[in-house]
mmCIF file as Biopython writes it, N, C-alpha, C and O atoms, coordinates in Angstrom:
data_model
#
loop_
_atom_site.group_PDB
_atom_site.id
_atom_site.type_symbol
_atom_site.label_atom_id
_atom_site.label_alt_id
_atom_site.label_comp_id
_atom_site.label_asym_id
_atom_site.label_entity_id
_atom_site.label_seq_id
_atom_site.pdbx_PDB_ins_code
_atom_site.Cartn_x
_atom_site.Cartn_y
_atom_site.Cartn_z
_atom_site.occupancy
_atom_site.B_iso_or_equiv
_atom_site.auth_seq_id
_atom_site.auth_asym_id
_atom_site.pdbx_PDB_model_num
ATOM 1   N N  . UNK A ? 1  ? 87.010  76.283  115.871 1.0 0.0 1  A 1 
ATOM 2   C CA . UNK A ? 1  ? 86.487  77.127  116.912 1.0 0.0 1  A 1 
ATOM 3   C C  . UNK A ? 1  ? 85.622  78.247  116.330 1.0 0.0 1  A 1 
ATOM 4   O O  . UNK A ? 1  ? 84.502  78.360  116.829 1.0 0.0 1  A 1 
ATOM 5   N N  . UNK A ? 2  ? 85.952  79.054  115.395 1.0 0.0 2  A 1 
ATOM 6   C CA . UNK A ? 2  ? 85.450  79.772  114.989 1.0 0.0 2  A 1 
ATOM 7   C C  . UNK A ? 2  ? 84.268  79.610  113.843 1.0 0.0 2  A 1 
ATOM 8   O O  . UNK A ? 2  ? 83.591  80.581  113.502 1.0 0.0 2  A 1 
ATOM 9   N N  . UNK A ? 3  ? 84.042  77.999  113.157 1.0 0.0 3  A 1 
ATOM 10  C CA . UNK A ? 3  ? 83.174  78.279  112.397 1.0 0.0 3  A 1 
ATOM 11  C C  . UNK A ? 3  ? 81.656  77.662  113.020 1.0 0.0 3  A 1 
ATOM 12  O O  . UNK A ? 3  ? 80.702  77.235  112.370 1.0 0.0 3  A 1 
ATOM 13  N N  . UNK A ? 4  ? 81.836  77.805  114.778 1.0 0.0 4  A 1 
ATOM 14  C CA . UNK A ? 4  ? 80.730  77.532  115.605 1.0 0.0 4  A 1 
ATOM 15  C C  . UNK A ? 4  ? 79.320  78.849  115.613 1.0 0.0 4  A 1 
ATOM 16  O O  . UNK A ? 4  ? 78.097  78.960  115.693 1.0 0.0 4  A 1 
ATOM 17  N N  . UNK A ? 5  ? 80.450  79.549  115.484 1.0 0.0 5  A 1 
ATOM 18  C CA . UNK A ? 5  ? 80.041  81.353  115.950 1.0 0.0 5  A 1 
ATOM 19  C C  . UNK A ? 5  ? 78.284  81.639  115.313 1.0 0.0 5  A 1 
ATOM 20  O O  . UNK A ? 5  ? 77.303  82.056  115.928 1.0 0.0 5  A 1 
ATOM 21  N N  . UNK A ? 6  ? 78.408  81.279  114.081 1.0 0.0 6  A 1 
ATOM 22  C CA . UNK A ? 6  ? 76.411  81.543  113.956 1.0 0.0 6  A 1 
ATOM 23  C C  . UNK A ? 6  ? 76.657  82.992  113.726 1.0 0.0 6  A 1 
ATOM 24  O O  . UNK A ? 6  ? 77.564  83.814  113.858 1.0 0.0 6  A 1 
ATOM 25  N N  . UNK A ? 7  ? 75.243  82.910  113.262 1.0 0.0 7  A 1 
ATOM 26  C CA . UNK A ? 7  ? 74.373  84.382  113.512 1.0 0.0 7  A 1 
ATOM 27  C C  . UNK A ? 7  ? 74.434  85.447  114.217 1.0 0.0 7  A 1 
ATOM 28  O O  . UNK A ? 7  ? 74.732  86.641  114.174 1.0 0.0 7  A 1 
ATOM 29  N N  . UNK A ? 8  ? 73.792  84.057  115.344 1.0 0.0 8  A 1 
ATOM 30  C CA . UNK A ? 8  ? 73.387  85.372  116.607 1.0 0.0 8  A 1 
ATOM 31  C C  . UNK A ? 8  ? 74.338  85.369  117.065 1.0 0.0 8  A 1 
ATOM 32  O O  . UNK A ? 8  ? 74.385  86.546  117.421 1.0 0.0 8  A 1 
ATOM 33  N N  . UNK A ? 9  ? 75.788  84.683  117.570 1.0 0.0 9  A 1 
ATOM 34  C CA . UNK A ? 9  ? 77.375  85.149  117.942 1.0 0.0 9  A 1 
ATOM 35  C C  . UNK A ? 9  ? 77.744  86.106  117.188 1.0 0.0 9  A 1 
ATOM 36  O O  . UNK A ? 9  ? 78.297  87.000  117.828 1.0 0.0 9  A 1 
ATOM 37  N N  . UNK A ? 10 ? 77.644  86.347  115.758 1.0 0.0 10 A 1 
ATOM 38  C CA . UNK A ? 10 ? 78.224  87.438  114.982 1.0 0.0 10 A 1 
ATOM 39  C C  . UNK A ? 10 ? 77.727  88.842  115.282 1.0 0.0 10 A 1 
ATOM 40  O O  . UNK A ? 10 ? 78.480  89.816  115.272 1.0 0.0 10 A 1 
ATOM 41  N N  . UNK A ? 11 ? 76.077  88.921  115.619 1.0 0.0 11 A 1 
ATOM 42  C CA . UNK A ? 11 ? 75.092  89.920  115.940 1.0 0.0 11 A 1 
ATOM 43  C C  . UNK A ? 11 ? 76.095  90.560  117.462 1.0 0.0 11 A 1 
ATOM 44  O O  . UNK A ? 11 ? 76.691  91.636  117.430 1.0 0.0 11 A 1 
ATOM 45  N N  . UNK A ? 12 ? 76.084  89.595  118.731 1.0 0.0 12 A 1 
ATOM 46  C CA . UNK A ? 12 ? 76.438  89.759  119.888 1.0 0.0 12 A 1 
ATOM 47  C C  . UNK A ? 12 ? 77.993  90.739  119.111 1.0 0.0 12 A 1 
ATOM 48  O O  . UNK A ? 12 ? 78.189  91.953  119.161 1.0 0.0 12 A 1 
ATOM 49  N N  . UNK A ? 13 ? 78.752  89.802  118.541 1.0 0.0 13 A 1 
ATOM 50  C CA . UNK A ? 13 ? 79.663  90.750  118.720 1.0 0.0 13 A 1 
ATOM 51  C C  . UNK A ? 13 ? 79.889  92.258  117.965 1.0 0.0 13 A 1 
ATOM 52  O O  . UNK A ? 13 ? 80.715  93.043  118.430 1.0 0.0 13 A 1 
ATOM 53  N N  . UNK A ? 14 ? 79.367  92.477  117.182 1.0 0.0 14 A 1 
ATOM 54  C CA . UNK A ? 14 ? 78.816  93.723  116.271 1.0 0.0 14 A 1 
ATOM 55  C C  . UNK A ? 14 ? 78.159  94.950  117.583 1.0 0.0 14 A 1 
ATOM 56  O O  . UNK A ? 14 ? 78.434  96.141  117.733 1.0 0.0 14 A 1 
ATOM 57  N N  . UNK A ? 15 ? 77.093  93.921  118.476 1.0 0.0 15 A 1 
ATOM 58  C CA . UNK A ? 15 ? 76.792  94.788  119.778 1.0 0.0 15 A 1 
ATOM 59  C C  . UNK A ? 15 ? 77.463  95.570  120.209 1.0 0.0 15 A 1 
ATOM 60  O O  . UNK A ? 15 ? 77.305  96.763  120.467 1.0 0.0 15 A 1 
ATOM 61  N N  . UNK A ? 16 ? 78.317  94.849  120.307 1.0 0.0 16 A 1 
ATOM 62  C CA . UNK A ? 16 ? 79.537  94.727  121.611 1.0 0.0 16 A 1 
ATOM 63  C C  . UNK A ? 16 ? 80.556  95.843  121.177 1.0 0.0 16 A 1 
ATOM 64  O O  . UNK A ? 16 ? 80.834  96.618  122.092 1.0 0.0 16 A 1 
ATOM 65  N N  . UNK A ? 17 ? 81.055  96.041  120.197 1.0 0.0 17 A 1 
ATOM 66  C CA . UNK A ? 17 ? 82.053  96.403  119.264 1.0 0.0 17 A 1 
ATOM 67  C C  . UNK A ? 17 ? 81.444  98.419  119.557 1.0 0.0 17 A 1 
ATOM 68  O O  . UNK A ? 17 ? 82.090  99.409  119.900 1.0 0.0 17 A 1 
ATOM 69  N N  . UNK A ? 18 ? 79.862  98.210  119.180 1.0 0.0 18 A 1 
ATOM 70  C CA . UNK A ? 18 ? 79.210  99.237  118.348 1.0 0.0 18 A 1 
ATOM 71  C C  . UNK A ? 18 ? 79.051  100.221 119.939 1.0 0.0 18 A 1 
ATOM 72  O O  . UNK A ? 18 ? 78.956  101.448 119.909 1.0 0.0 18 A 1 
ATOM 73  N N  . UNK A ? 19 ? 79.048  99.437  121.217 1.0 0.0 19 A 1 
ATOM 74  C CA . UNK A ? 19 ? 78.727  99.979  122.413 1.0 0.0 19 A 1 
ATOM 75  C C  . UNK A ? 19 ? 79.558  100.454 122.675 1.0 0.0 19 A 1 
ATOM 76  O O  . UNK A ? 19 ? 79.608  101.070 123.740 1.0 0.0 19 A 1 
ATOM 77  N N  . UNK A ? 20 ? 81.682  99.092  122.751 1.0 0.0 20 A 1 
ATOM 78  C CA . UNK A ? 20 ? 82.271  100.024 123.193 1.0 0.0 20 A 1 
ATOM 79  C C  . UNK A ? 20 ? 82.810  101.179 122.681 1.0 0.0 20 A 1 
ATOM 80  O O  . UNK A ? 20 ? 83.075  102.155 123.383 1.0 0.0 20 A 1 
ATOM 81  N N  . UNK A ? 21 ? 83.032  101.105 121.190 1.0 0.0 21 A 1 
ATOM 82  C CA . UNK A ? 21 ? 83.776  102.247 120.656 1.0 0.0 21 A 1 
ATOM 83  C C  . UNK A ? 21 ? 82.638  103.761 120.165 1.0 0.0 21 A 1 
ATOM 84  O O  . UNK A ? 21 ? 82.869  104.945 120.410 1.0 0.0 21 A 1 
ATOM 85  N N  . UNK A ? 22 ? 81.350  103.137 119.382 1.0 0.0 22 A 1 
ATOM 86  C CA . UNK A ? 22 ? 80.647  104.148 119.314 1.0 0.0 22 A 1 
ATOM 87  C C  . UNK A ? 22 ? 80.147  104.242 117.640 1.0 0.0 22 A 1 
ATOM 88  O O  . UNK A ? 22 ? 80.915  103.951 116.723 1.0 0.0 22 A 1 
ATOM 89  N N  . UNK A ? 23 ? 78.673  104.716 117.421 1.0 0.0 23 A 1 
ATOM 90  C CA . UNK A ? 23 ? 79.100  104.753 115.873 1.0 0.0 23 A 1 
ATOM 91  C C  . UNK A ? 23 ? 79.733  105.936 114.974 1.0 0.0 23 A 1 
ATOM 92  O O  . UNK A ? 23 ? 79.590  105.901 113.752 1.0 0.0 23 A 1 
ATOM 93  N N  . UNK A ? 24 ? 80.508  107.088 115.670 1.0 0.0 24 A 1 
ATOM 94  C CA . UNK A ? 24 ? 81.043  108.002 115.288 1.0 0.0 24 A 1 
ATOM 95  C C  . UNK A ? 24 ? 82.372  107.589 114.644 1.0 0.0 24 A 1 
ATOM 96  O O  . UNK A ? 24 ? 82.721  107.690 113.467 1.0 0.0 24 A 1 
ATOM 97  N N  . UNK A ? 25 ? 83.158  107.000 115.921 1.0 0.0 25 A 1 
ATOM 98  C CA . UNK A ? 25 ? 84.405  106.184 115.529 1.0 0.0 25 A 1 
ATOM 99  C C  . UNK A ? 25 ? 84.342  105.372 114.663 1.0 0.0 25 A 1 
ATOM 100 O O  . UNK A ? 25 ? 85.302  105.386 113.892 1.0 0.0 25 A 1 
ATOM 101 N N  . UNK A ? 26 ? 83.224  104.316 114.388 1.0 0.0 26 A 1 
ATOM 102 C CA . UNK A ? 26 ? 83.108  102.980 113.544 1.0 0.0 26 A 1 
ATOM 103 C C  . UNK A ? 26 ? 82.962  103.918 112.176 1.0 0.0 26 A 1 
ATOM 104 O O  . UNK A ? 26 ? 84.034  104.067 111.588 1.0 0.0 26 A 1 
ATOM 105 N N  . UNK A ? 27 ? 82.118  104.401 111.733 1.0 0.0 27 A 1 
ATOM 106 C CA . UNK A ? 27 ? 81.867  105.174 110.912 1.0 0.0 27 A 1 
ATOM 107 C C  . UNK A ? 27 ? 83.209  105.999 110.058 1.0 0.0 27 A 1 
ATOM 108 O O  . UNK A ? 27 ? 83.419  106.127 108.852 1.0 0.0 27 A 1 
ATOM 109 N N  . UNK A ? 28 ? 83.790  106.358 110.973 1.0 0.0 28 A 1 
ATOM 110 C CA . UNK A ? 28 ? 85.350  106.986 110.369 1.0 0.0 28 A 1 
ATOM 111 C C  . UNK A ? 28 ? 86.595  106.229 110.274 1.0 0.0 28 A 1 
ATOM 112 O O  . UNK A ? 28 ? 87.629  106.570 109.700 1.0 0.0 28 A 1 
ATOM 113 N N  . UNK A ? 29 ? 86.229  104.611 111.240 1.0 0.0 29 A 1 
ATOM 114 C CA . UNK A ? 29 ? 87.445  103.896 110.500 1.0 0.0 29 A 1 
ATOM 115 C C  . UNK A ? 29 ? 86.995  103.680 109.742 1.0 0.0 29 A 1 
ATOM 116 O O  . UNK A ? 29 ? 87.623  104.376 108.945 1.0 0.0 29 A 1 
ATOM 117 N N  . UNK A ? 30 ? 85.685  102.797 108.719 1.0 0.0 30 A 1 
ATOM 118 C CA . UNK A ? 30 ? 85.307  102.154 107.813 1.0 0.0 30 A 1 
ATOM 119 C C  . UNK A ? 30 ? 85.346  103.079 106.671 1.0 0.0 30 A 1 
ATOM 120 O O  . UNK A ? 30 ? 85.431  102.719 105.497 1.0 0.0 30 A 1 
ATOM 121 N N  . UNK A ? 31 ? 85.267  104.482 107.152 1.0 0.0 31 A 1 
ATOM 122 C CA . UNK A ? 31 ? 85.651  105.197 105.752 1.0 0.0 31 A 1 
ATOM 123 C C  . UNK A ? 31 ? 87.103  105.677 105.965 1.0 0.0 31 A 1 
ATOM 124 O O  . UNK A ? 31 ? 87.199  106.734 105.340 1.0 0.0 31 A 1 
ATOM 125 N N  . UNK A ? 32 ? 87.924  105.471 106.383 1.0 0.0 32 A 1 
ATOM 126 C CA . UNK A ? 32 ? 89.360  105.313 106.171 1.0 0.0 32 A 1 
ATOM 127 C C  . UNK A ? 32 ? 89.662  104.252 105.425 1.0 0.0 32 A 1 
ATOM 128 O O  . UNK A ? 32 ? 90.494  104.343 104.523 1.0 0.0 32 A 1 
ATOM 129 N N  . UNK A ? 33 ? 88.911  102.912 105.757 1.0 0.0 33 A 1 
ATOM 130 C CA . UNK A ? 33 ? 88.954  101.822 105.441 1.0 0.0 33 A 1 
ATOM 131 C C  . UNK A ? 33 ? 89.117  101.863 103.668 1.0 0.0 33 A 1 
ATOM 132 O O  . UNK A ? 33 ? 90.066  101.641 102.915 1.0 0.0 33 A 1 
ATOM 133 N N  . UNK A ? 34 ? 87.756  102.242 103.462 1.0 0.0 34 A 1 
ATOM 134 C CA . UNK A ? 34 ? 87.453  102.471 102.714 1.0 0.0 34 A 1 
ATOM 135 C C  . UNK A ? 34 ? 88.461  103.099 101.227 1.0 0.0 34 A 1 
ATOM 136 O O  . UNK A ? 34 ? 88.525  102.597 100.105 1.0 0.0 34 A 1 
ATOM 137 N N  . UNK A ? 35 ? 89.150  104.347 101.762 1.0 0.0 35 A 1 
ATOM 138 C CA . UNK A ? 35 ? 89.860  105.377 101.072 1.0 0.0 35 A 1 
ATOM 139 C C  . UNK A ? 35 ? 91.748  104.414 100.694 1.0 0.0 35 A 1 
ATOM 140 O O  . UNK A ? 35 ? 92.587  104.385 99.794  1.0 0.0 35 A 1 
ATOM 141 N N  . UNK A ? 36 ? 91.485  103.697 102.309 1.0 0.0 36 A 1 
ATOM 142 C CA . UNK A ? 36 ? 92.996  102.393 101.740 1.0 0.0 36 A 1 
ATOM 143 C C  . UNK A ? 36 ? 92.575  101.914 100.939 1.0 0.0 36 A 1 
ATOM 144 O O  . UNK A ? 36 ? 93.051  102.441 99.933  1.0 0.0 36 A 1 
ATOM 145 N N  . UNK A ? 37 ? 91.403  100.596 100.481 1.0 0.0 37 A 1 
ATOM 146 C CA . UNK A ? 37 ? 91.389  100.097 99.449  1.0 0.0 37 A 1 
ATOM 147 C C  . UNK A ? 37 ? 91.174  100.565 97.787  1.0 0.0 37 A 1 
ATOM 148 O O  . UNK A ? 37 ? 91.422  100.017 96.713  1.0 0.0 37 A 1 
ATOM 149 N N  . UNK A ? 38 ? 90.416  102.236 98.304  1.0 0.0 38 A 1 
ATOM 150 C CA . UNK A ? 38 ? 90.492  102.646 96.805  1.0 0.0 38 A 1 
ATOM 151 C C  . UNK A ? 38 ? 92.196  103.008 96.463  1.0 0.0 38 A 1 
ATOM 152 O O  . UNK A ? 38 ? 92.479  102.749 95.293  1.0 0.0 38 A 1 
ATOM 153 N N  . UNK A ? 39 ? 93.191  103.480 97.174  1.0 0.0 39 A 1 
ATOM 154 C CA . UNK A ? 39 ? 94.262  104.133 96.920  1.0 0.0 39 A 1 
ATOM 155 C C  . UNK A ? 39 ? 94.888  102.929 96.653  1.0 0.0 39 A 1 
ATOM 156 O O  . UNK A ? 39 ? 95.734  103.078 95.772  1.0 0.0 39 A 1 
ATOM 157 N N  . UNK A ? 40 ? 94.794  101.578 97.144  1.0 0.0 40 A 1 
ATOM 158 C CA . UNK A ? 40 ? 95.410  100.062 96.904  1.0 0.0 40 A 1 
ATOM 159 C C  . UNK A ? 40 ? 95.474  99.975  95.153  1.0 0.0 40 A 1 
ATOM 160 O O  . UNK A ? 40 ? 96.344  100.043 94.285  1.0 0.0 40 A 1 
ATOM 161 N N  . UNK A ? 41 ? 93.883  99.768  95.235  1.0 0.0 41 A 1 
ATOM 162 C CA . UNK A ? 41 ? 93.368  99.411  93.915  1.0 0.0 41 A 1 
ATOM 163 C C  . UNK A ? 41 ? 93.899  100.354 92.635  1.0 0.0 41 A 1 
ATOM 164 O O  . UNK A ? 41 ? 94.334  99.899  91.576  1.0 0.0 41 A 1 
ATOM 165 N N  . UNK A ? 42 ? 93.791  101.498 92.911  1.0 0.0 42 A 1 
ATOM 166 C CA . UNK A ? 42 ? 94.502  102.744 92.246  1.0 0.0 42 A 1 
ATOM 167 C C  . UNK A ? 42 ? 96.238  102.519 91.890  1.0 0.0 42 A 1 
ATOM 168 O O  . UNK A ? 42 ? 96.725  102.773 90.788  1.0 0.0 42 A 1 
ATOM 169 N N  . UNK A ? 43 ? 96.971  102.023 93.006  1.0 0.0 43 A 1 
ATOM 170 C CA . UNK A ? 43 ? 98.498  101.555 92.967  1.0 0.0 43 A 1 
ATOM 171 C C  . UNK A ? 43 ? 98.470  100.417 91.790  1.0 0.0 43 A 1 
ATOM 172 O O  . UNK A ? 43 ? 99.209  100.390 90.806  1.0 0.0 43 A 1 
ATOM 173 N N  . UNK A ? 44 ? 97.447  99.492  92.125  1.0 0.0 44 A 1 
ATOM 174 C CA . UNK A ? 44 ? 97.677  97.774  91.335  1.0 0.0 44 A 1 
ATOM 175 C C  . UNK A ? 44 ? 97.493  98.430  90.228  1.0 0.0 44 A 1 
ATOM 176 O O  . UNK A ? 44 ? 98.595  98.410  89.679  1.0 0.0 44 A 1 
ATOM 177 N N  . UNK A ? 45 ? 96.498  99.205  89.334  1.0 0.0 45 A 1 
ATOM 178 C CA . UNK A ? 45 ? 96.006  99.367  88.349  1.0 0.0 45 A 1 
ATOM 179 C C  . UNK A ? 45 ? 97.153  100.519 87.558  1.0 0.0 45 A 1 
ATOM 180 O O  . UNK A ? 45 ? 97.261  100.781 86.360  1.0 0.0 45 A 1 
ATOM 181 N N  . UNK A ? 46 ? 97.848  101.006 88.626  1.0 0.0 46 A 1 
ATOM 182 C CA . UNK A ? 46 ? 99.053  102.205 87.864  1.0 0.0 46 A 1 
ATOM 183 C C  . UNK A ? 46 ? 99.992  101.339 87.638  1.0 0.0 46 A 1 
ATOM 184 O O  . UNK A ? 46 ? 100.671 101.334 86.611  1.0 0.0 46 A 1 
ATOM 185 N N  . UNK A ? 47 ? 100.143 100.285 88.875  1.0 0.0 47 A 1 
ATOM 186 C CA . UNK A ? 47 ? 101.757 99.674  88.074  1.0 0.0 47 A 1 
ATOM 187 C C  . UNK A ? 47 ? 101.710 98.502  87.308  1.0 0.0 47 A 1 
ATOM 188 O O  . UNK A ? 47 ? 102.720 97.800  87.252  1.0 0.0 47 A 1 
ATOM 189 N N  . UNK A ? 48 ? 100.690 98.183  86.709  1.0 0.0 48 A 1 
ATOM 190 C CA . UNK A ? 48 ? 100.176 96.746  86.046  1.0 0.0 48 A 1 
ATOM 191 C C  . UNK A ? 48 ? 99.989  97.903  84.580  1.0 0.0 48 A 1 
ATOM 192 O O  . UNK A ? 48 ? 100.140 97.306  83.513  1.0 0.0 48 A 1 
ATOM 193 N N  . UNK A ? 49 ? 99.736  99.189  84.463  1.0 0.0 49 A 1 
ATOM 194 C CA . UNK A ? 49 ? 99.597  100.041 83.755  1.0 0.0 49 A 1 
ATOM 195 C C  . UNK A ? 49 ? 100.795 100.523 82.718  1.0 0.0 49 A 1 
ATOM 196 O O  . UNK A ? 49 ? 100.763 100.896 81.545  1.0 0.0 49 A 1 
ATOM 197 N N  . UNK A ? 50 ? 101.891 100.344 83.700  1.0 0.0 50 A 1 
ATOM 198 C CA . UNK A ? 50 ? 103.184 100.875 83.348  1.0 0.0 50 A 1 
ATOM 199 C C  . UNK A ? 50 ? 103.810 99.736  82.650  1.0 0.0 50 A 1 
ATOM 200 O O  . UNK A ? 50 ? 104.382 99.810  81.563  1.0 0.0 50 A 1 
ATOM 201 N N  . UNK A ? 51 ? 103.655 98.682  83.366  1.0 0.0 51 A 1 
ATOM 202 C CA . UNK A ? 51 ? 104.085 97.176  82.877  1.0 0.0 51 A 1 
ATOM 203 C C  . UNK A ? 51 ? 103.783 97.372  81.323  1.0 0.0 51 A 1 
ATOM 204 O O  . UNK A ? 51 ? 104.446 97.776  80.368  1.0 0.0 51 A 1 
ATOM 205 N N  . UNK A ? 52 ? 102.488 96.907  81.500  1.0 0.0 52 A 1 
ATOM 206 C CA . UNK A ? 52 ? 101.976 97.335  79.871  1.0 0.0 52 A 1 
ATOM 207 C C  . UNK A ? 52 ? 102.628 97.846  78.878  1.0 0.0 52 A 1 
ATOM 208 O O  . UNK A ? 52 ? 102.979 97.451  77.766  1.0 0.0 52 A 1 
ATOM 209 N N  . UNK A ? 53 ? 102.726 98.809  79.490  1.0 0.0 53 A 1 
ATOM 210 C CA . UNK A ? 53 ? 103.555 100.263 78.498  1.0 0.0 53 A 1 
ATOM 211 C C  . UNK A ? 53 ? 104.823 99.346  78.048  1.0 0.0 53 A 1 
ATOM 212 O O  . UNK A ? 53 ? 105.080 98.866  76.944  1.0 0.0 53 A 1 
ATOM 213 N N  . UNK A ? 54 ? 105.409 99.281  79.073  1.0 0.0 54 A 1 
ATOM 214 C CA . UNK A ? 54 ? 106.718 98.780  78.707  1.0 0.0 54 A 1 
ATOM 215 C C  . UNK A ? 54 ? 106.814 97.780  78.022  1.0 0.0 54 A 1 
ATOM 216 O O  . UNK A ? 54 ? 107.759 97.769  77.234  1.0 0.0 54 A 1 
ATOM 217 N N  . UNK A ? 55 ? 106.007 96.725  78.050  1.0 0.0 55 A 1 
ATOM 218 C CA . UNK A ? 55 ? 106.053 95.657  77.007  1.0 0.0 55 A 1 
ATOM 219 C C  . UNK A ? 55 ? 105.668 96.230  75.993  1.0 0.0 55 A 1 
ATOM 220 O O  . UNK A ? 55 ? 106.470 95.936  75.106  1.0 0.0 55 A 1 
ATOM 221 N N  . UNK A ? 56 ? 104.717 97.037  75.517  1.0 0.0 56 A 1 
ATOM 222 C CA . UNK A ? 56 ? 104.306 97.317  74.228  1.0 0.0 56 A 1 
ATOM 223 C C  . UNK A ? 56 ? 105.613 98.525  73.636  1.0 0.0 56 A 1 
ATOM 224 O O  . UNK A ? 56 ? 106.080 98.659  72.505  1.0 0.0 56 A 1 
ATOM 225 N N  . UNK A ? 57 ? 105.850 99.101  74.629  1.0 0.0 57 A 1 
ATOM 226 C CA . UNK A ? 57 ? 107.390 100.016 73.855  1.0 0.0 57 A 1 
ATOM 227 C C  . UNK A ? 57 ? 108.044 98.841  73.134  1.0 0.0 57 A 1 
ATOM 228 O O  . UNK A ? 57 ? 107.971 98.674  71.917  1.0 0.0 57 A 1 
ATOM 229 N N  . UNK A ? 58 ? 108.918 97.754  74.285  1.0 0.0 58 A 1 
ATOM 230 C CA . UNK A ? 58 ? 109.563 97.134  74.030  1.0 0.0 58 A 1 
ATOM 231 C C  . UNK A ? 58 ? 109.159 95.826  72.587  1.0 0.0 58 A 1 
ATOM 232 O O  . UNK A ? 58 ? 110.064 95.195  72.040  1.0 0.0 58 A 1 
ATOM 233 N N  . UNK A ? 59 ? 107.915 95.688  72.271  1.0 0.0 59 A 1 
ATOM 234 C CA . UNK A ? 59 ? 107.313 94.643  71.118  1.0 0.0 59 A 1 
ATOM 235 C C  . UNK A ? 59 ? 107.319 95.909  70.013  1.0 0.0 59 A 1 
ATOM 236 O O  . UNK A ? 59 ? 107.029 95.354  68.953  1.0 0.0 59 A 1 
ATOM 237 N N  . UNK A ? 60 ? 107.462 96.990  69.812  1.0 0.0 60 A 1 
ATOM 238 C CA . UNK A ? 60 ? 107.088 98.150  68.778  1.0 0.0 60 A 1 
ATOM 239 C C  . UNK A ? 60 ? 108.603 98.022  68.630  1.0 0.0 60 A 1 
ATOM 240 O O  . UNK A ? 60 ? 108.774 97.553  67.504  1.0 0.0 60 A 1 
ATOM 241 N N  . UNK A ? 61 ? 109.833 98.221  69.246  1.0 0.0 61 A 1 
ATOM 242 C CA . UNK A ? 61 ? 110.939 98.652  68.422  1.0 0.0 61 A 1 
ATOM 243 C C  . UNK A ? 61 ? 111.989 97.161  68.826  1.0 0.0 61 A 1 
ATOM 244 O O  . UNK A ? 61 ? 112.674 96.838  69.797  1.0 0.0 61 A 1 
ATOM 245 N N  . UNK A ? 62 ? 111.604 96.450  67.309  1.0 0.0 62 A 1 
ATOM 246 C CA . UNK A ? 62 ? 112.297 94.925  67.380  1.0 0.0 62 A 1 
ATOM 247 C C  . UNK A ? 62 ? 113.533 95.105  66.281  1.0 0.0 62 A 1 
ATOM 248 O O  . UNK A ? 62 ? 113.888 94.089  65.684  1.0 0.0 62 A 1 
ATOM 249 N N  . UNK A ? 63 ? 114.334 96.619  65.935  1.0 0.0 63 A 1 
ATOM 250 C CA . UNK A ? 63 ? 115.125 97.158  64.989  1.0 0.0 63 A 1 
ATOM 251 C C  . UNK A ? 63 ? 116.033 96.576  66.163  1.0 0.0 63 A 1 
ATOM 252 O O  . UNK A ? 63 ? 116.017 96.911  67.348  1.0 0.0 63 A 1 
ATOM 253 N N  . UNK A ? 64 ? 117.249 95.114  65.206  1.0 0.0 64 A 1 
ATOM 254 C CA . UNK A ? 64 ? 118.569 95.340  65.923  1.0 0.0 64 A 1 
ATOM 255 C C  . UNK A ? 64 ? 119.402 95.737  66.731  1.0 0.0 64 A 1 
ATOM 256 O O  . UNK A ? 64 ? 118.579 96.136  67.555  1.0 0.0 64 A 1 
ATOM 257 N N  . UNK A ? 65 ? 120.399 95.972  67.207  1.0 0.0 65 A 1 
ATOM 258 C CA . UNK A ? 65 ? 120.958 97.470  67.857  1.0 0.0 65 A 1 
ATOM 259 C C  . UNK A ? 65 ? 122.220 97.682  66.423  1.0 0.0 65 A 1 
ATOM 260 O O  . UNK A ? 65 ? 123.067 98.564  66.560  1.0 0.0 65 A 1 
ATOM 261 N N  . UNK A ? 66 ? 122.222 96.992  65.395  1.0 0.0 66 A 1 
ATOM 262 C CA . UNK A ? 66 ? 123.526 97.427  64.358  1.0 0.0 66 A 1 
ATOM 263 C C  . UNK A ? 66 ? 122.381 97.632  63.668  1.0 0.0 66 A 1 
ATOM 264 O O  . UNK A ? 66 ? 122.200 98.731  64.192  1.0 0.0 66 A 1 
ATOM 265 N N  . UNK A ? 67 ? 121.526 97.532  63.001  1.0 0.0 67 A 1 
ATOM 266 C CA . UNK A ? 67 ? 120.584 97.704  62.386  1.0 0.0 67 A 1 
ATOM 267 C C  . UNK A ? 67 ? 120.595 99.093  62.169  1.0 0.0 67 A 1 
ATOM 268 O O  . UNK A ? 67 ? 120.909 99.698  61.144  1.0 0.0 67 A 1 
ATOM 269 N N  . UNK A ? 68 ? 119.983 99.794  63.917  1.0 0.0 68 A 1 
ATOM 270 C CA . UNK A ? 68 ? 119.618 101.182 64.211  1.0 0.0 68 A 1 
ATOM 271 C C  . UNK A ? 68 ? 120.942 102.276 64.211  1.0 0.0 68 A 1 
ATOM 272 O O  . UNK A ? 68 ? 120.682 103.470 64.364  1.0 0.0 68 A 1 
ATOM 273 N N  . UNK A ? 69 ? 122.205 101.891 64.057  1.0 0.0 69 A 1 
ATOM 274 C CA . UNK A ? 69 ? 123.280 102.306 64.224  1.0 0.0 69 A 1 
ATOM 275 C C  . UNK A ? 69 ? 123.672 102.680 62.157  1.0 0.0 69 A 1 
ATOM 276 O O  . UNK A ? 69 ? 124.227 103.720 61.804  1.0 0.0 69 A 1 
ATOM 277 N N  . UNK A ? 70 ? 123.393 101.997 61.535  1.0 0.0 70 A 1 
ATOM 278 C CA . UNK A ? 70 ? 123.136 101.909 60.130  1.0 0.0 70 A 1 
ATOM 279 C C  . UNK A ? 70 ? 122.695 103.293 59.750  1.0 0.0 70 A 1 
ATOM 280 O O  . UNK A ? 70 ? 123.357 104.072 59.065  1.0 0.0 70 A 1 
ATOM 281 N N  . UNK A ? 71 ? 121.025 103.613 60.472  1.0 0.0 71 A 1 
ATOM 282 C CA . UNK A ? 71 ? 120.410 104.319 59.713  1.0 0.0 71 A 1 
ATOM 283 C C  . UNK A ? 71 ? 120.401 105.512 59.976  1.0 0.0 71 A 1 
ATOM 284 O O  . UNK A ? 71 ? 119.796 106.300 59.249  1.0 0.0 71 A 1 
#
């Protein structure tokens, strides 16, 4: 159904959209929009960040646990 839509169906509804709500409103969701996906992208990149960390703590101290109790 939907991959009938075209062009000029996509244009019509962009019209339609831009008449009823306005471009003041459109304008301030899309930059809300906007500010979610940077704060998203910001989350993935902190906790894929931390991950990191932790594997590389954890590959740096491969001392036993009687080993470290020794010294």
């Amino acid at each position: 159904m939907l991959n009938n839509i075209g062009l000029p169906g996509i244009l019509l509804i962009a019209i339609v959209v831009l008449v009823l709500f306005g471009r003041g409103k459109i304008s301030n969701l899309m930059g809300e929009v906007g500010k979610g996906i940077t704060a998203f992208k910001k989350g993935v990149s902190d906790g894929s960040k931390d991950i990191e960390d932790e594997k590389a703590d954890k590959a740096r101290d491969v001392t036993p646990e009687d080993e470290k109790t020794k010294v």
